[in-house]
C-alpha positions, 0 to 999 in steps of 0.5 A: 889532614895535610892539604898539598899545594903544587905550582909551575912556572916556564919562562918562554923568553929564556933557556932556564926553565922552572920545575914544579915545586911542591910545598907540603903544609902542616896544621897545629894547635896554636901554643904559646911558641907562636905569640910572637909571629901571630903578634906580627899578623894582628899588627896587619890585620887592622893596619894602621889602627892597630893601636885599637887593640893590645896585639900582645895581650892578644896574641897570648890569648890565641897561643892559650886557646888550643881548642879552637884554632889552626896554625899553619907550618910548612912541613919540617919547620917551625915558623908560623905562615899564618892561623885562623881562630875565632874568639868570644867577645866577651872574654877579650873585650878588654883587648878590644875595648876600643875597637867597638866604639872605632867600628860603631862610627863607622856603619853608615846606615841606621840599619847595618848600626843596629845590626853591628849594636844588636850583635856586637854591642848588646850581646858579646857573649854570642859574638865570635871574632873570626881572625884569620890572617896568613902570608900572602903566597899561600895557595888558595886552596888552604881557605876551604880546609881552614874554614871547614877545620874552624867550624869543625872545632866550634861545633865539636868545643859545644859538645866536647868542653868539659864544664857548660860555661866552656860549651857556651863560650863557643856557642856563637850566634854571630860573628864579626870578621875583619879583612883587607880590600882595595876598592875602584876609587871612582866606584866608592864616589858613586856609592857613598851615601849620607850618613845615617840614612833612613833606606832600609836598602844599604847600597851594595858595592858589586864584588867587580868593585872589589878586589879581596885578598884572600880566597875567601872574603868574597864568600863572607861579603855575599853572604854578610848582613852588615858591613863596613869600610874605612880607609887605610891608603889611597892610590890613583886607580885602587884604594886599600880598605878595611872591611868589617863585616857581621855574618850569622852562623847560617851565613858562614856555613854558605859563605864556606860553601861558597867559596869551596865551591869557587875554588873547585871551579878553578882547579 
């Protein structure tokens, strides 16, 4: 399957005008011929900590795993626009080993900390860690197909892996993904809360004092059980955030619904 993307654009002020182009994607396995430019995308997945995690030991561990993951290409090249992939805590806890200890400071309420220790802390087998980083110019319509393609693998590696220990390696219960916001500055004064707070009902920041990024981060914050922010740079009017946050299977089959049914809205 290769979705199709088309855009136009006219410029009314001038005699030029724009005629429609047509980017053609193509869909891969990730091999080690693309650790160099996933290298490059982890460094932006966590930004400014991303001395938390070895990207390189990393990036080899996603070019290795074939059966579970997407790399994207424009068609006829053989540069990397972006992947997806989702990986078993237990087999890149050392790669991680200090991004744990990072995320669990940073769980403002006693409940969403049990949640991120239960899942994360206590039972990394069952956690998978969804990474999904791309250019920022590629149409939104990718996100559908690419989450769909993600638990398409995910389901078919439990039936199809050749030994039981490979099966439950993708047999997640939970899983943690990590993505860039930027956030209202005043908004995020209003909501913040004490530390450790005792309320069972962790104040909600509403998606209109959100801005995601990529299409489908507004469906995993819906539909998360627990979640995170911490700083990475801050502006007059919007700051940029880093948003961690910690969904069910059932809740990732919905936040897929979700958000393929708010791109169809807008085509």
């Amino acid at each position: 399957m290769e979705p199709q993307s088309s855009c136009s654009e006219s410029d009314s002020s001038s005699s030029t005008s724009f005629e429609q182009v047509q980017a053609d994607f193509e869909f891969f396995d990730p091999s080690l011929d693309d650790v160099a430019a996933i290298q490059l995308f982890l460094r932006d997945w966590m930004g400014r900590d991303n001395n938390l995690v070895d990207t390189w030991a990393l990036a080899q561990v996603i070019g290795k795993q074939d059966t579970v993951g997407t790399v994207i290409r424009l068609e006829g090249s053989s540069d990397c626009l972006g992947f997806i992939t989702c990986l078993n805590a237990k087999y890149v806890w050392n790669e991680l080993s200090s991004l744990f200890p990072f995320l669990r400071e940073r769980f403002e309420s006693r409940q969403q900390l049990q949640v991120f220790e239960n899942c994360c802390l206590n039972n990394p087998q069952k956690l998978g860690i969804v990474i999904s980083e791309r250019v920022s110019n590629l149409p939104p319509q990718l996100s559908p197909w690419l989450q769909q393609a993600l638990m398409d693998e995910l389901e078919w590696a439990t039936q199809d892996e050749p030994t039981q220990e490979r099966r439950e390696m993708f047999d997640f219960e939970y899983f943690l993904y990590i993505t860039q916001v930027y956030l209202d500055s005043s908004a995020l004064k209003r909501k913040r809360k004490k530390r450790f707070s005792s309320t069972s009902n962790y104040d909600q920041l509403s998606t209109e004092q959100l801005l995601f990024i990529k299409a489908e981060d507004q469906g995993y914050y819906l539909h998360q059980t627990s979640w995170c922010l911490w700083p990475v740079s801050r502006g007059e009017s919007l700051e940029k955030y880093k948003m961690a946050m910690i969904l069910s299977k059932d809740q990732m089959i919905k936040a897929k619904k979700y958000t393929a049914e708010q791109i169809s809205n807008t085509q």
